[in-house]
N, C-alpha and C positions, 0 to 999 in steps of 0.2 A: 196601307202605307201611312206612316206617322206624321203629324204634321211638319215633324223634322225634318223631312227626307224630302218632302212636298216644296217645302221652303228651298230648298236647293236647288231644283229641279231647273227653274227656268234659267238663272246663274249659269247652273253646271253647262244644260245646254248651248250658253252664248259664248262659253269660255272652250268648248269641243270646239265650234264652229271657229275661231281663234279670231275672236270680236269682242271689243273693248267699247262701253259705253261711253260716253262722251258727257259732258260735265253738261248742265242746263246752258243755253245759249237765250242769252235776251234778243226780246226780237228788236226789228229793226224800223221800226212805228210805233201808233201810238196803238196796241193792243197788250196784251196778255198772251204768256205762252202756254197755257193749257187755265180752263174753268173745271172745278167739280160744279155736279149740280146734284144733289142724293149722290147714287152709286154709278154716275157716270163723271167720268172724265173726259173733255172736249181737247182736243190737242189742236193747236194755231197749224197751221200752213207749213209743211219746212219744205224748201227749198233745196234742190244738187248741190251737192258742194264737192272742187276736187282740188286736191291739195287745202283745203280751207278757204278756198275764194268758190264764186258762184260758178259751178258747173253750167256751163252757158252753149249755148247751141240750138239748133232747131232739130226736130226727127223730121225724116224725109228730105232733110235737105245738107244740113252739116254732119249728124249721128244716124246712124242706124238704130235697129231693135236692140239687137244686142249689147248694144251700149244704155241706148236707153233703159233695158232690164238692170244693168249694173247701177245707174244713176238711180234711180228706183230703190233698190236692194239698202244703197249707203244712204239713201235720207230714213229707210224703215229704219236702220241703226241710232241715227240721230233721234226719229223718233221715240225710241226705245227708252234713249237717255234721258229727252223731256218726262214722259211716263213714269221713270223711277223718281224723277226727280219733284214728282206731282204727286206720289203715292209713298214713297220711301221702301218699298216693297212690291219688285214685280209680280210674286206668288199671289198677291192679293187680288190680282187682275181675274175675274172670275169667265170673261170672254173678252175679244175682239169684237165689236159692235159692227163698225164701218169704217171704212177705208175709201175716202174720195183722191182722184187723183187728174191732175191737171199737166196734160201733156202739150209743150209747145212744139207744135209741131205744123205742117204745111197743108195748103186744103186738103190733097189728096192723099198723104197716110191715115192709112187706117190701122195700125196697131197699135193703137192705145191701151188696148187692153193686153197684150201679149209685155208692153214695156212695166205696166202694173202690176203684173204676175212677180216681178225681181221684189215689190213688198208684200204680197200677197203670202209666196210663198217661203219668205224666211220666216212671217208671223207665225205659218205650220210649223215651219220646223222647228222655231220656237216653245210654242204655246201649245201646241200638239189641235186636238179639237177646238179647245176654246178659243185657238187662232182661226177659226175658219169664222169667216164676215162676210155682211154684204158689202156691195162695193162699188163706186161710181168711175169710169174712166173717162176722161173728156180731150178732146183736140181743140189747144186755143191758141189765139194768135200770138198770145205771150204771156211770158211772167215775168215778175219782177227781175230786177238785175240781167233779165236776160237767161235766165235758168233755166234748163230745158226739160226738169219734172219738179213741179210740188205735189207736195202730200199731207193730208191733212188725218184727223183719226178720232176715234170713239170707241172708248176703253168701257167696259161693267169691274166693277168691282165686287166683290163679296162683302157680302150681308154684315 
């Protein structure tokens, strides 16, 4: 495959799936929203958002999984957009490193990892192989704004 066609590859895929990157968002503290360091890129924390305000809720108590998988799925998006907007080319992304994710959710759910699956697995459908990552999924007693998934992430680059 030429590197022509390579360079398209993850575009074409985002634009099948009928997903529009989102322009970088400044965070809302005092941090940074993604560090290179060599060939890794550190992406900040993103937070649910729906309609453009803080997707808010708890799992196991306000949202279900399957919501939760949705709210997952649209911060990976957001994610995606920080990413291009940190590298100027998603082709360059040579893996998905890690995927930490922070579920506000109640003592007793336990899907955290099933609501992590909604970024997990658009990365695959994505990035194909070099989307598969390790991954952390956590149950905590909140997040900021009140947001009921953050997501955080760890890009490699090529050489």
């Amino acid at each position: 495959m030429s590197s022509q066609n390579s360079s398209t590859d993850v575009y074409q895929r985002i634009e099948a799936l009928g997903l529009t990157l989102p322009p970088l968002a400044l965070p809302a503290a005092a941090y940074l929203p993604f560090v290179r360091s060599g060939q890794l890129v550190f992406l900040s924390g993103h937070i649910a958002k729906k309609d453009g305000k803080p997707w808010v809720g708890q799992l196991g108590r306000d949202l279900d999984t399957a919501t939760g998988k949705l709210a997952a799925r649209s911060i990976c998006v957001e994610l995606l957009g920080t990413l291009h907007a940190a590298v100027g080319d998603l082709n360059l992304v040579s893996r998905i490193v890690k995927v930490m994710s922070l579920v506000n959710s109640t003592p007793f759910f336990t899907e955290q990892h099933l609501v992590t699956n909604g970024c997990s697995e658009l990365l695959a459908e994505i990035f194909g192989e070099r989307g598969a990552h390790a991954r952390s999924a956590f149950g905590v007693a909140q997040i900021p704004l009140g947001a009921c998934v953050e997501i955080e992430l760890i890009a490699e680059l090529k050489a």
